[in-house]
N, C-alpha and C positions, 0 to 999 in steps of 0.2 A: 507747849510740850505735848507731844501725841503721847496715848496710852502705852505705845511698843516702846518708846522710849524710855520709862519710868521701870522698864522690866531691868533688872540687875545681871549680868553675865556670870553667876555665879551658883550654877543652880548644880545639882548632883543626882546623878540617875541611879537609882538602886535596884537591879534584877529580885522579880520575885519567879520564885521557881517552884514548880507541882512537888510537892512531897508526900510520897508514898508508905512512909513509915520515919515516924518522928523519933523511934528509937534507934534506928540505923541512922539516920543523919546527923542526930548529934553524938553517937559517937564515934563517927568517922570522923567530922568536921573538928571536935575535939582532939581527936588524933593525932590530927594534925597541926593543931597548937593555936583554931580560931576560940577566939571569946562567946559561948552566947549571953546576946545580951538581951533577948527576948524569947521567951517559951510558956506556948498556950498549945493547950492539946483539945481542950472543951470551949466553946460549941464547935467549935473546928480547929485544927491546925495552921498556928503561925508560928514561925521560929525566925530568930534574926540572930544571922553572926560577925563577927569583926575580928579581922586579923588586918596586921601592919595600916593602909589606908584607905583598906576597902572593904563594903559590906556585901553579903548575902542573904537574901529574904525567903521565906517559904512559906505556902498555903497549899492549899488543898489541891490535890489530883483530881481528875477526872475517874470519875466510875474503870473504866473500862483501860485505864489507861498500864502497858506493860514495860515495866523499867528494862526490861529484857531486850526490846527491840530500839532501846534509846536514841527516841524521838522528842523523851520527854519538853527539853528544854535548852537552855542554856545562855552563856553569854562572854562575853567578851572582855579580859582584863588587861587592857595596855599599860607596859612597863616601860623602866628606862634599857633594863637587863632580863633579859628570861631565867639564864643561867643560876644566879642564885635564889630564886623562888623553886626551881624544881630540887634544886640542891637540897633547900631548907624540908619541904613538906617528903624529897625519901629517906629522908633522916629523920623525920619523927615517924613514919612509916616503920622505918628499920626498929623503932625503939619499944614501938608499938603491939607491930604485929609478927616484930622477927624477920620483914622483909619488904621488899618494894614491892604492894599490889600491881601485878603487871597485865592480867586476864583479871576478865569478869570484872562483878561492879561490887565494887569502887574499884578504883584503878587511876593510876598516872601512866602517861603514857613515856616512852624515853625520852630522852632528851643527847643528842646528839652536839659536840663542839661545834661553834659556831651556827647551830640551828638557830631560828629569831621565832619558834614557841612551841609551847608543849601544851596539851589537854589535859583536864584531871576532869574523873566518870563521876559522879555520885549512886549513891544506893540506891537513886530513884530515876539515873537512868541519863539526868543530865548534864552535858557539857561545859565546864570550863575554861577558855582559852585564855591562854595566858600570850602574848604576845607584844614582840620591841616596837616598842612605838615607831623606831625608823626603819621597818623591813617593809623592802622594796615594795612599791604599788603594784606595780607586773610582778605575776608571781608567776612557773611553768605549769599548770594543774594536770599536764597532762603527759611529760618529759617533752627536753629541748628537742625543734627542729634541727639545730645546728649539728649536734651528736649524730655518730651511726654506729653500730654494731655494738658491741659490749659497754661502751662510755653510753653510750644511749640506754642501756637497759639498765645500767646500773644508776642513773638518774629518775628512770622512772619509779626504779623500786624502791628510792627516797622520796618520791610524791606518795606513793601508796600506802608508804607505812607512813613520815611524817605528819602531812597533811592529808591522808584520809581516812588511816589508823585501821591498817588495812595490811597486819601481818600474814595472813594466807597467802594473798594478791601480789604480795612483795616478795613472800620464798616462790610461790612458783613464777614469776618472772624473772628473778635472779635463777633459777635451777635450769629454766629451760635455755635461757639466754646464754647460762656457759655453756652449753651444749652447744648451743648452734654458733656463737662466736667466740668462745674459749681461747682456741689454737691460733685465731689469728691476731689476739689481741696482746697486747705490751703486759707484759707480766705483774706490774703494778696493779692495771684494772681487774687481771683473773685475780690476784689476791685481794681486793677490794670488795670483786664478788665473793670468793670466798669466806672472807670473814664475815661477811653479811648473810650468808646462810649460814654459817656458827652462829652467828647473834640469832639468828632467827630460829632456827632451830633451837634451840634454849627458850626461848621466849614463848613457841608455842608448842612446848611439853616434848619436843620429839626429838631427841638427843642421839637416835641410833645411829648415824650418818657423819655426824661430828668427830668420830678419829677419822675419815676417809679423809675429809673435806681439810683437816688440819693437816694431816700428813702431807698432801698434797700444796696446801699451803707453804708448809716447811719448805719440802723441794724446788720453790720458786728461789730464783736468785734476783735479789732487793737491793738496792744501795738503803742504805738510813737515811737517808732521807724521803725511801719512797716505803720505807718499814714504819716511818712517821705519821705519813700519808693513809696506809694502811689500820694502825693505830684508831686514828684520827675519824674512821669511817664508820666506830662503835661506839656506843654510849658507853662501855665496859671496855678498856683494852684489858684487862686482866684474865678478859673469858682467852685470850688470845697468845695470854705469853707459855703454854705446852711448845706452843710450834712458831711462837714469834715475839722469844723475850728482847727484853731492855739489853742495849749494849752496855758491855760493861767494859 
């Protein structure tokens, strides 16, 4: 028997991550309903947490290191479901802090039906991902060649915001996109865009444009089943039901 042999297939990878302030981390981390089950502050910083069945570890930052520009770190957590892990930690959010951290640090990022993962920020700067253990190996990082005109643009400003977390990037390519393909596009995709500049505008503090963009919504004509589809393109449909409630 060789020595590779004798090795056990059972081993567990534990991310340890720069932590910048032991008091912000644990009680975010707490917040959101992990255990710690390790906390050293002297001769240096280590902290270890456990939530459901998996851990998180922290030590020390680098000197110069700026949670601002969130590079710090991060890692990768595969599930069976995304859906309810982001469910669970914006609900102690809500209970928490009165709301979903949605800017700045700490922060979750949304989580959209049918998305396969979401990120959650720490205080220190870094990354989370949460993602389905079966979402596809080809992923588009960059929108589909197949698309053109507004079905194209409205793909990409789901890579920009989902996977690059890149809400600026995403309203102004949805803003400019209806402009230039608006008129010729199926009325479903302008409400699509539409409601995706509601969501985003909410998301990044700037609310003034949002009865235009609804009312204009309103005035589209939808079968229900493409008011579904519409629905379905928000993390929130509720931000949506002014101008696109539930049939009754």
């Amino acid at each position: 028997m060789t020595t590779v042999d004798q090795v056990q297939p059972n081993e567990t990878t534990v991310p340890l991550l720069p932590c910048t302030s032991a008091e912000e981390t644990i009680a975010f981390w707490r917040a959101l309903g992990f255990a710690v089950t390790y906390e050293q502050r002297k001769p240096y910083i280590y902290l270890a947490f456990r939530w459901s069945g998996f851990e998180l570890h922290y030590g020390p930052a680098p000197r110069d290191l700026d949670p601002a520009a969130e590079s710090s770190g991060g890692c990768l957590v595969m599930v069976d479901a995304v859906a309810p892990y982001h469910a669970a930690f914006t609900e102690a959010m809500r209970r928490t802090y009165g709301k979903v951290l949605a800017r700045g640090l700490p922060r979750i990022t949304r989580y959209r039906p049918g998305a396969s993962r979401f990120s959650v920020v720490d205080p220190s700067g870094n990354t989370i991902i949460f993602i389905t253990r079966d979402e596809p190996a080809e992923l588009e990082y960059g929108g589909s060649k197949q698309l053109t005109g507004l079905a194209r643009v409205l793909d990409n400003a789901r890579i920009l915001r989902e996977f690059k977390s890149d809400d600026r990037a995403a309203f102004r390519a949805l803003n400019s996109g209806l402009r230039r393909h608006g008129d010729a596009a199926p009325p479903v995709e302008q409400a699509r865009a539409l409601a995706g500049l509601i969501e985003l505008s909410i998301a990044l503090d700037e609310p003034e444009r949002v009865p235009d963009w609804g009312d204009r919504l309103q005035a589209l004509s939808l079968t229900e089943p493409e008011r579904d589809q519409v629905r379905q393109a928000v993390a929130d449909p509720s931000i949506l039901e002014p101008w696109l409630p539930d049939a009754t």
